[in-house]
Structures are given as structure tokens and as C-alpha cells.
C-alpha positions as CSV (number, residue, x, y, z in Angstrom):
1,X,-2.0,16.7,-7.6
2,X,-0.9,12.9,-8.0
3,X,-1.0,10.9,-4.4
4,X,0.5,7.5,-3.9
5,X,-1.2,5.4,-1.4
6,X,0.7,2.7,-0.8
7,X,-0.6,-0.2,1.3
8,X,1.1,-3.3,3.2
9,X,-0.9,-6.6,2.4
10,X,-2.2,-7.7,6.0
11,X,-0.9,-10.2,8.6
12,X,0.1,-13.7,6.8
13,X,-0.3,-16.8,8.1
14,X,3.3,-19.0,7.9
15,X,4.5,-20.9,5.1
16,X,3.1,-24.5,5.2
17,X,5.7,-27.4,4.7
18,X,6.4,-27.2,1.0
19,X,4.1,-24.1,0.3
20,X,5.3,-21.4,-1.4
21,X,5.8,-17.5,-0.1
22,X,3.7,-16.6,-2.9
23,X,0.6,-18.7,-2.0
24,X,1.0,-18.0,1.8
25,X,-2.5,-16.5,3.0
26,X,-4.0,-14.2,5.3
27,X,-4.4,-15.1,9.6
28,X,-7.6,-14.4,10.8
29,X,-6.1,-11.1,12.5
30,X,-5.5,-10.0,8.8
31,X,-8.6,-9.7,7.6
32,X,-10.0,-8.2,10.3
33,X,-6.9,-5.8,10.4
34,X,-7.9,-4.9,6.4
35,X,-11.6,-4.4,7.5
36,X,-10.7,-1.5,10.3
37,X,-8.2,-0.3,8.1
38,X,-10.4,-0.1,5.8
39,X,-13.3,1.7,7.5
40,X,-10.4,4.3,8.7
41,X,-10.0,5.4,5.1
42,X,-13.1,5.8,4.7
43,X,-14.0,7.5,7.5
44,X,-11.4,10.1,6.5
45,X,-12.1,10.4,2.9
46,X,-8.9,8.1,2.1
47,X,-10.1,6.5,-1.0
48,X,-8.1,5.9,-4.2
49,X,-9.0,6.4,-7.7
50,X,-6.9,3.4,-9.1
51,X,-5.7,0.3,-7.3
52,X,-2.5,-2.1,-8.3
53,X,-2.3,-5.3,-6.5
54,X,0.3,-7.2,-6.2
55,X,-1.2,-11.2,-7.2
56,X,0.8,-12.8,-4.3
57,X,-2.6,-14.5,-1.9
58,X,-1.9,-12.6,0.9
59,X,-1.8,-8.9,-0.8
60,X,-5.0,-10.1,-3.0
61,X,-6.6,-11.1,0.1
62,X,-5.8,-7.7,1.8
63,X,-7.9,-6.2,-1.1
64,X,-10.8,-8.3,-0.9
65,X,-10.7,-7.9,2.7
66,X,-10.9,-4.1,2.0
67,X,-13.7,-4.7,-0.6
68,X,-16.1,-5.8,1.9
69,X,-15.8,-2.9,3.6
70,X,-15.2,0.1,0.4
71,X,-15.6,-1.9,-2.4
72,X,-12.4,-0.9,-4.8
73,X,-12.6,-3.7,-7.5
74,X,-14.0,-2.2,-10.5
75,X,-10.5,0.2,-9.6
76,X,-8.2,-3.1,-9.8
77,X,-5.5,-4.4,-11.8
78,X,-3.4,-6.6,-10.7
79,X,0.8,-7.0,-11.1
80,X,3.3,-10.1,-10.4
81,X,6.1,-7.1,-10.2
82,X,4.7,-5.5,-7.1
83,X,5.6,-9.3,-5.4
84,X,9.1,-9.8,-7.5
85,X,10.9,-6.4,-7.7
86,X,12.4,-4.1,-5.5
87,X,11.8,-0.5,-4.7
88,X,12.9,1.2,-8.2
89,X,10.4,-1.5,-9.4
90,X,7.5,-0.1,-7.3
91,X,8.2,3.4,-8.4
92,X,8.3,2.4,-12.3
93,X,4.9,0.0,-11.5
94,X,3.5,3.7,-10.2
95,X,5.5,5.9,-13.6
96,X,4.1,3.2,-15.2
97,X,0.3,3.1,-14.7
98,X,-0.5,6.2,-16.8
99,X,-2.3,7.1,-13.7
100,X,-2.6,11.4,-12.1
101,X,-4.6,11.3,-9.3
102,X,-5.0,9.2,-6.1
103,X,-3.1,5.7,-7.2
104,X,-3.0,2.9,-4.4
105,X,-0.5,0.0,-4.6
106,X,-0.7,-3.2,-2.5
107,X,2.4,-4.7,-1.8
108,X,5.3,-6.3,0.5
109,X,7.9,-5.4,2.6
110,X,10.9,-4.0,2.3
111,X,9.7,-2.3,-1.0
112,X,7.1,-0.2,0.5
113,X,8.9,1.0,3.2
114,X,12.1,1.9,1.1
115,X,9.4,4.1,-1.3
116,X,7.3,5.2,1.3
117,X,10.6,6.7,3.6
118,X,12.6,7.7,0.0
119,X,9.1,9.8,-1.0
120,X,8.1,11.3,2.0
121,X,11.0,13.9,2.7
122,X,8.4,16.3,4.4
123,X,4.9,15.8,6.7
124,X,3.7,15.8,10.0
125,X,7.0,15.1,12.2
126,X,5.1,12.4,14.6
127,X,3.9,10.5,11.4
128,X,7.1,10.6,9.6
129,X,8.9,9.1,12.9
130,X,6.2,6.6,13.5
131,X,6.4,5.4,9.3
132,X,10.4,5.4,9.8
133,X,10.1,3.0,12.8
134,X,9.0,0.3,10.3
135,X,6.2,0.2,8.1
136,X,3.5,-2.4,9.4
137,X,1.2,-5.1,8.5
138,X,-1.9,-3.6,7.2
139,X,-0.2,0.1,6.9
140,X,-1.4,2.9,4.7
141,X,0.9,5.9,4.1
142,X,-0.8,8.8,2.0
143,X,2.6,10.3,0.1
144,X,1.2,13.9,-2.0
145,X,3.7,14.3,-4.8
146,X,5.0,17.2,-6.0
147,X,4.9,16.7,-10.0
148,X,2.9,13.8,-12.0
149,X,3.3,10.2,-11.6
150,X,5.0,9.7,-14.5
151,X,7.9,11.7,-13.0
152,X,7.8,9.3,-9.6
153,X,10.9,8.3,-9.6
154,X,12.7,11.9,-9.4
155,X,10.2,13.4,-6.9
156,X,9.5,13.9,-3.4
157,X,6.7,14.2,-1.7
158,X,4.4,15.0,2.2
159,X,3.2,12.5,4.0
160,X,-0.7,13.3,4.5
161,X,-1.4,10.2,6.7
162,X,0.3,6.8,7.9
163,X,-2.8,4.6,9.4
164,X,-2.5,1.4,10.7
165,X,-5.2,-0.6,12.0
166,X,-4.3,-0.3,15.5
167,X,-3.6,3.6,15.3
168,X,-6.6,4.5,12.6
């Protein structure tokens, strides 16, 4: 059974003068967000198989932040799409990837809400609520498809977990 976890890069700091979204970096909170998040998913056997990172700073910095905790880099690739497309985009990124088994993406918002809510048609009814009340900073939803990855884009799936850092 394929499972998409899909991952919202940590708190950013703001945009300096003249700086661009893409190079904005983690706040201090972020990282230490990442590192609890992190030691939630390990702590309940939440570990993926294969990792695609978006290469915006703050999403890469999520990962590393991760890596310190559950080191996932030898898992890595990374993908300019995950921080320029939209939610079909994410989808093909995951089609894409060649990848049955327990595939992670790091990402932004809206994208990974707009997958995460369009997958997950069934799951625990609390988790599913709390995921459609917005999906936060340093999230983790767990989605358990119902066909292979390859086929992403016409499935649905259950939610198996939504952690966040605050409710791990």
C-alpha cells in the first residue's frame, strides 16, 4: 500500500527588504517546531521511505531540521516544482517519482492543503476536521491510498495521522 506523507515546511521568518519568497528562512520557532515534529514521527513509527523537497530555504531547512532528529537524507531529492506549481502539480510530483511505498513531500501552502483535503475522503472524523481547519506550519498528514502512486491523481485515500508540533 502506497502512503503519501505530506509535510508543511516550518515557521518562516518574513521577507527582508528586497529578499525573495524563495530565499526566505526558517524563525527560530521553526526549527525547533521541525525537531518535535520530528521526534513525534518517530516515536510513532511515522517514517518515510523516500523524501521530495521542495528547494525553496525554508522547506530545505524544515528537512535538515528533521535530519538532526531522524536523519532522512540519503532518502532526498529535491524539486523546484513542489515551490512553483499548484496542487495537480504536487499530485504529478508524487505520480511522478516512480515511488510505492511510504513517499514524503515537503512543501507550501495552499498546495498541501488542497491535496491533503482532496485525498483524504475518509479517517478518523476529529483528524479530518482538525486537517480541514487549515493545514499548519510544521504539519504532517499521513494519507493511505487506495491504488499505487502512479495512479495519485484518480484516487482517494484515509487519513492515518495529522501531527503537528503542538498536538504530536
Amino acid at each position: 500500500m502506497s502512503r503519501l506523507f505530506l509535510l508543511r515546511h516550518a515557521k518562516a521568518e518574513w521577507a527582508e527588504p528586497g529578499q525573495r519568497d524563495f530565499d526566505r528562512a526558517l524563525a527560530a520557532s521553526g526549527v525547533e517546531d521541525a525537531k518535535a515534529l520530528a521526534a513525534a514521527m518517530v516515536e510513532r513509527g511515522l517514517l518515510p521511505e523516500k523524501v521530495i523537497c521542495s528547494s525553496a530555504v525554508r522547506a530545505r531547512q524544515t528537512l535538515d531540521a528533521i535530519n538532526t532528529v531522524h536523519d532522512l537524507s540519503a532518502l532526498t531529492s529535491y524539486d523546484q516544482n513542489l515551490y512553483a506549481t499548484d496542487a495537480p502539480g504536487y499530485l504529478e510530483v508524487a505520480a511522478k517519482s516512480g515511488f510505492d511505498g511510504n513517499l514524503m513531500l515537503v512543501g507550501h501552502n495552499p498546495m498541501l492543503e488542497d491535496v491533503a483535503v482532496a485525498l483524504a475522503k475518509d479517517g478518523d472524523e476529529a483528524l479530518v476536521d482538525d486537517l480541514q481547519m487549515g493545514f499548519r506550519t510544521s504539519g504532517l498528514a499521513v494519507i493511505a491510498l487506495d491504488g499505487p502512486m502512479a495512479d495519485i491523481e484518480k484516487l482517494s485515500g484515509r487519513l492515518e495521522a495529522y501531527l503537528t508540533p503542538a498536538g504530536s
